[in-house]
C-alpha positions, -999 to +999 in steps of 0.1 A: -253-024+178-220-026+198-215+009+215-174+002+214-151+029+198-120+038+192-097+065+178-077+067+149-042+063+148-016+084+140-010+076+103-045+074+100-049+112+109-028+121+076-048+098+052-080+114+068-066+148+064-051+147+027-079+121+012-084+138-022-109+130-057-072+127-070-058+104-042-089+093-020-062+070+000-076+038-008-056+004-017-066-029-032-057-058-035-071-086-054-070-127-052-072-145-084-086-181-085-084-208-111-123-206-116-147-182-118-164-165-087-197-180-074-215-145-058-241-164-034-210-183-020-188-154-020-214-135+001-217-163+027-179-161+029-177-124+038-204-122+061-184-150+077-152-136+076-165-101+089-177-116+121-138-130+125-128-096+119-146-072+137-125-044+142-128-043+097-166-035+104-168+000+122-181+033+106-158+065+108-169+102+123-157+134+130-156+145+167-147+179+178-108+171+181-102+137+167-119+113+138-132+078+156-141+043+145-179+029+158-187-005+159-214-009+135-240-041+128-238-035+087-236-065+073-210-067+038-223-072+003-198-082-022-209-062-055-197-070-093-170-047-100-181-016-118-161+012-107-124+020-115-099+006-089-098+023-059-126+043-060-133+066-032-150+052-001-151+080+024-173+109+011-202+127+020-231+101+004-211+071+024-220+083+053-224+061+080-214+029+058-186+008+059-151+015+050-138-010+028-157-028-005-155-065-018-163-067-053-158-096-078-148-097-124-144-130-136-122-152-115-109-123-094-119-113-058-111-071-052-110-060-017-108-020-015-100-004+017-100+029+028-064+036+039-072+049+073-088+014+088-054-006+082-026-007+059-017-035+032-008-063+060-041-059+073-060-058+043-040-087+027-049-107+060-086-100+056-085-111+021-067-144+025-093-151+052-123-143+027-106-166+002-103-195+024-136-197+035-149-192-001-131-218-012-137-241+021-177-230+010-170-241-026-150-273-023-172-290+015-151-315+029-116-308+012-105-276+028-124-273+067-092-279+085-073-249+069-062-226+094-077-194+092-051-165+091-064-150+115-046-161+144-041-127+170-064-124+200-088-095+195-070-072+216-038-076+196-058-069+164-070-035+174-040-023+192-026+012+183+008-002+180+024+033+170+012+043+205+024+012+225+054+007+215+065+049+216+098+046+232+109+087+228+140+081+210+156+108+193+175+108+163+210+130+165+222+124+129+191+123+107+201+130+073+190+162+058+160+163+033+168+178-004+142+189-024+135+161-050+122+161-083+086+155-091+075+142-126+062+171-148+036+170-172-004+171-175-021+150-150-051+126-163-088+142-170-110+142-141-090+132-115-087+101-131-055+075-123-043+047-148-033+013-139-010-009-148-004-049-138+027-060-149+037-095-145+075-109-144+087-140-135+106-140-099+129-166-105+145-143-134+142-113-116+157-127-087+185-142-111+190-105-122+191-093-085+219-115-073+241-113-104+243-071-093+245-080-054+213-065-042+179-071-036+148-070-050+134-037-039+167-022-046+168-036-080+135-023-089+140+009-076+166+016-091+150+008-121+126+035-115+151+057-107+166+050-143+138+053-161+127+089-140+160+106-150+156+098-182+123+113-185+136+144-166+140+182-189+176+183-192+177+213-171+165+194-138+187+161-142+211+179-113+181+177-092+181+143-069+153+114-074+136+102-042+119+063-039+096+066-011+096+030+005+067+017+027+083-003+056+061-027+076+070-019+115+059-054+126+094-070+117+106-045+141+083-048+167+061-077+185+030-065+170+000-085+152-024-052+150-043-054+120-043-015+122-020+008+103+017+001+116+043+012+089+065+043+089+083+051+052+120+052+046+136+070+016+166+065-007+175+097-026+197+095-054+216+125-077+222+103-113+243+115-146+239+106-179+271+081-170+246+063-148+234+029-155+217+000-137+252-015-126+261+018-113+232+030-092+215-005-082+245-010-055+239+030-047+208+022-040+213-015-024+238+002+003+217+033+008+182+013+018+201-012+042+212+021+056+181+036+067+166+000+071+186-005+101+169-012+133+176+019+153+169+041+126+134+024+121+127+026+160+140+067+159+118+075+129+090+056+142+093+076+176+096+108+157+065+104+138+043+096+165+056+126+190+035+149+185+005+126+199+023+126+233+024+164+235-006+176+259-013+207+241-020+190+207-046+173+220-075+200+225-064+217+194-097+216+176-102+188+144-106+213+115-072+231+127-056+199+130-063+189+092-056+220+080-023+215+099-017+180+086-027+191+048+001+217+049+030+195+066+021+165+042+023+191+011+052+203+017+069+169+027+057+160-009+086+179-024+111+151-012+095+123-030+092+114-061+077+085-069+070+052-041+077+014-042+059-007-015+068-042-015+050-060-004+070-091-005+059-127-014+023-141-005+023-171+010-011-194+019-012-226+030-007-256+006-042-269+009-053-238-012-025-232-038-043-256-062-072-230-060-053-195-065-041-183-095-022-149-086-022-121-065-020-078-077-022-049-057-027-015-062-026+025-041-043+053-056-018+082-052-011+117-067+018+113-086+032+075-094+027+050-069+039+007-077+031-021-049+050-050-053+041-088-046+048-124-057+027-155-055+050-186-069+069-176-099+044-144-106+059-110-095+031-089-100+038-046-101+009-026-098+017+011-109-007+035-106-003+066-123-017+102-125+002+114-152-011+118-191+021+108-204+033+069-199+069+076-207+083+063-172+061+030-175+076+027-208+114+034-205+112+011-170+096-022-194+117-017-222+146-018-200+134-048-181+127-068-213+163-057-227+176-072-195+161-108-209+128-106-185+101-119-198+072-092-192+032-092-197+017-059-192-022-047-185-034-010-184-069+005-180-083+030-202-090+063-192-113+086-203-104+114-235 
């Protein structure tokens, strides 16, 4: 076994700290292909793909003052799917075992990763790898020249870009956080979250987009937005909605780490019953672009990662760190209430497109938490939610189909 380590980084520390049964902090994201899944083949395609990745196959422990990853000789088993999505992968009995889980329904490839190894870019990188050498493995001859996606030198792939690219900057007129509203109501059985895939087409919603001047991520937050305040006790509507937005940091910065490297921005919005999507989809539009600027996402990014470059943090011990960490990200909960991450639009090379079908993604979260992506013409939203009622899933669908979208929705069952 390797004796290489490294430790965490920063955003890692807060997934490690606030993991919950609720929220363990793990994403998926799945790969859809026009036939069904061969599991011999599919098993000679990860262990492939895993020696391509290496920095994916480490175990986490807990030192005295900071978490660490070890290189580790595991090798990874893809397994039929028989847990709900994003189950939890760091807990006591997974001890010493890998961080992330490959699991296969049907036509449908699942990877599962805990959130503290990488973040969505990362993940989505090592699942397009696993799904070109499956299929390279399934159709010999046709598909050995594709290019494998990964394409960074190892170095680059491991590199704690929150730490090398800290530049100090402060901000002078960061805006002043507002106490948000956060959906009421009983929360699921058990600690149990429901799903729900909804497909759209792009082209329409993209139709819809330009027609109101904004963007995509605009017009579906705004959406939610909508469809929150109308869901909200009359006596709370004067209270604003926050749309926590995931932001990836490599269009900012020179980066190919396959680490976590995203910072989230927020839009926060006060609505009346005057309010429509005409009205607050500009709001919104003009708002994002706002905080979506360049120097905002350096100063934020520099904020964040601060407190690592302060020499008395470091011998603070681990347990009074996470305690620390717990209580910061709690309160900083009451200024969001619900997050969009777009992902943006999947793209593989044309040798394979004959082969894939769609792509989905989900994040297990406390409250309400929808990943965006497209492949083709399929916009794919993957909401998952903690919540008993469905009222907000509802009220947002019904207002998309009114709109003229045509709309095909999945949800899991839960447990009575």
């Amino acid at each position: 076994m390797s004796d290489s380590w490294y430790k965490v980084d920063n955003v890692a520390k807060v997934f490690l700290a606030t993991a919950s049964q609720r929220d363990p902090r793990v994403f998926r994201i799945s790969c859809t292909l026009q036939e069904d899944i061969d599991p011999d083949t599919l098993n000679t395609a990860l262990r492939a793909t895993a020696q391509e990745w290496p920095q994916f196959q480490v175990t986490l422990h807990r030192g005295l003052f900071w978490h660490y990853f070890e290189s580790t000789d595991l090798v990874p088993a893809a397994q039929p799917e028989n847990k709900a999505p994003c189950a939890p992968l760091y807990t006591p009995e997974r001890r010493n075992k890998l961080i992330y889980r490959v699991t296969y329904f049907g036509a449908r490839i699942n990877l599962e990763m805990f959130h503290a190894i990488t973040d969505g870019n990362g993940g989505l990188l090592y699942l397009k790898s696993i799904v070109r050498n499956y299929l390279a493995l399934r159709h010999p001859g046709q598909l050995d020249d594709v290019p494998s996606p990964n394409s960074a030198s190892a170095a680059d792939l491991v590199q704690d870009s929150f730490r090398n690219f800290y530049g100090g900057t402060k901000r002078d007129n960061a805006a002043k956080k507002v106490k948000a509203y956060r959906p009421r109501g009983l929360r699921l059985p058990y600690d149990q979250l429901q799903f729900f895939e909804g497909h759209l087409s792009a082209k329409q919603v993209l139709e819809r987009c330009h027609a109101l001047g904004v963007s995509m991520t605009s017009y579906l937050g705004a959406s939610f937005m909508l469809a929150i305040y109308h869901d909200m006790p009359a006596l709370e509507r004067k209270k604003p909605i926050c749309i926590s937005l995931p932001v990836n940091l490599r269009n900012y910065y020179p980066s190919e780490t396959a680490r976590n490297f995203f910072n989230s921005v927020y839009v926060t919005h006060t609505l009346t019953d005057a309010d429509t999507l005409e009205t607050v989809a500009p709001v919104f539009d003009a708002k994002l672009k706002e905080v979506l600027k360049p120097e905002n996402i350096r100063a934020q990014m520099d904020e964040f990662e601060t407190l690592e470059h302060m020499p008395g943090i470091r011998p603070v011990p681990l347990v009074v760190k996470n305690a620390t960490v717990k209580l910061f990200t709690r309160l900083e909960d009451r200024y969001v209430t619900a997050v969009v991450s777009n992902m943006g639009r999947v793209t593989v090379p044309e040798e394979l497109k004959p082969y894939i079908h769609s792509f989905a993604a989900f994040s297990s979260c406390k409250t309400l938490f929808t990943v965006v992506c497209s492949y083709g013409d399929d916009l794919v939203l993957g909401t998952a939610s903690a919540l008993r009622s469905t009222a907000i899933l509802q009220r947002f669908y019904r207002e998309l189909t009114k709109a003229g979208l045509d709309v095909t929705l999945y949800a899991t069952e839960v447990e009575k």
